[in-house]
N, C-alpha and C positions, 0 to 999 in steps of 0.2 A: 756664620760666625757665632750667632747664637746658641746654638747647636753646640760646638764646641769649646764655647765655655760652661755649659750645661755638664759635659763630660770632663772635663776638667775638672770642674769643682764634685760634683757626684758622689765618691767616696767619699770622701767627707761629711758632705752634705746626710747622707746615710749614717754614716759612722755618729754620728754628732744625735743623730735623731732615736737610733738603736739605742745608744747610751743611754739620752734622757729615758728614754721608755725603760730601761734596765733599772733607773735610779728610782723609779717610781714604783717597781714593783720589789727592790728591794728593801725601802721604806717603808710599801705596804707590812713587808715581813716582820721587820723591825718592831711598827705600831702594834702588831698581831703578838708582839710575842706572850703576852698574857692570855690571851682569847682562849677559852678550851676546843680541840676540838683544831683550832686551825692548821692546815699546810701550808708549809713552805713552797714558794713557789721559786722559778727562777726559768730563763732559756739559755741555749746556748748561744753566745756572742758572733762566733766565729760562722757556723751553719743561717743562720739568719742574716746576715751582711754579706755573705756567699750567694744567700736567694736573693736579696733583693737588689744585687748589680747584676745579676744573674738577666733578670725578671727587666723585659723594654718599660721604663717609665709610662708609668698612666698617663697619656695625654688627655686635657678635658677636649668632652663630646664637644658637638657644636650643639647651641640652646638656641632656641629662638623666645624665653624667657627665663629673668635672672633666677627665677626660684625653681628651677629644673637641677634636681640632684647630679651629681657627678661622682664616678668611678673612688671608689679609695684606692691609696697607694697601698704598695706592697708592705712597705714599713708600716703604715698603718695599723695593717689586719696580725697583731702579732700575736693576737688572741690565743691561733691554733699551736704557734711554738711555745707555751707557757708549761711548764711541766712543772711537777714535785720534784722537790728534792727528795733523795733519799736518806733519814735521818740518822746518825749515828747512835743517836740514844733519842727515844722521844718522848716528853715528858707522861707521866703519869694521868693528868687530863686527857690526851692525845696531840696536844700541840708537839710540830716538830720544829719550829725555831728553835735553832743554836745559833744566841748572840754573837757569840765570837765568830762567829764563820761569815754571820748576817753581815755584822760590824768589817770586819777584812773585805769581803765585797762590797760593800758601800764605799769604802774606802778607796778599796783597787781601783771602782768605775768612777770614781770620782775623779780619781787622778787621772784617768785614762781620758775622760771628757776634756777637762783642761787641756791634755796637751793635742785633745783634736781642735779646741780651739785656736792652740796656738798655731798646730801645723796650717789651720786657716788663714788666721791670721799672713802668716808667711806669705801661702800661695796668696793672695788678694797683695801682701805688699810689690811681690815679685809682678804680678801681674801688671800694676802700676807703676815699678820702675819701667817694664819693656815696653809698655805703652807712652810715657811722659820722656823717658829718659834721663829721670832721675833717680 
């Protein structure tokens, strides 16, 4: 039963965890946009949340003590999808932040997170109507 509310909830769970990680490096860009010298970074949303419902959930090892490391998730490891943007004009120092585009995707995923919360939201309400019956 467990199980299947693990798959249930999943994309989302993903979708929800991609984003923050999105909002974080788009922020970075943001703070960076004076810096000389910095790139823009960003990944793609779509191919990343394709691998990692793709990719069987990391189940933990079994430990026979608490301080015994354990596997990172797929979401996690997002290190290696992080790419350059490619800049339309880049500044004179070498910085390639362009606010407007930074700002528009901060924006987009911002919105995009909320309404993964909401679509949450829903399934957790739906779940406990067909559970309680109210």
């Amino acid at each position: 039963m467990l199980g299947r509310l693990d798959d249930y909830f999943r994309p989302q769970e993903v979708a929800l965890s991609l984003r923050s990680q999105r909002q974080e490096v788009l922020a970075s860009n943001i703070a960076n946009n004076d810096t000389p010298g910095y790139k823009a970074r960003d990944f793609d949303f779509k191919k990343s949340f394709e691998a990692a419902l793709q990719k069987n959930p990391v189940k933990p090892l079994q430990s026979t003590d608490p301080r015994h490391l354990q596997p990172k998730d797929s979401v996690d490891s997002l290190s290696k999808a992080l790419l350059y943007r490619n800049p339309r004009q880049s500044g004179i120092d070498g910085n390639t932040v362009d606010m407007n585009a930074e700002m528009a995707a901060f924006t987009d995923n911002s919105i995009r997170y909320q309404a993964g919360i909401t679509f949450m939201q829903k399934r957790i309400e739906g779940m406990r109507t067909a559970l309680t019956g109210q």
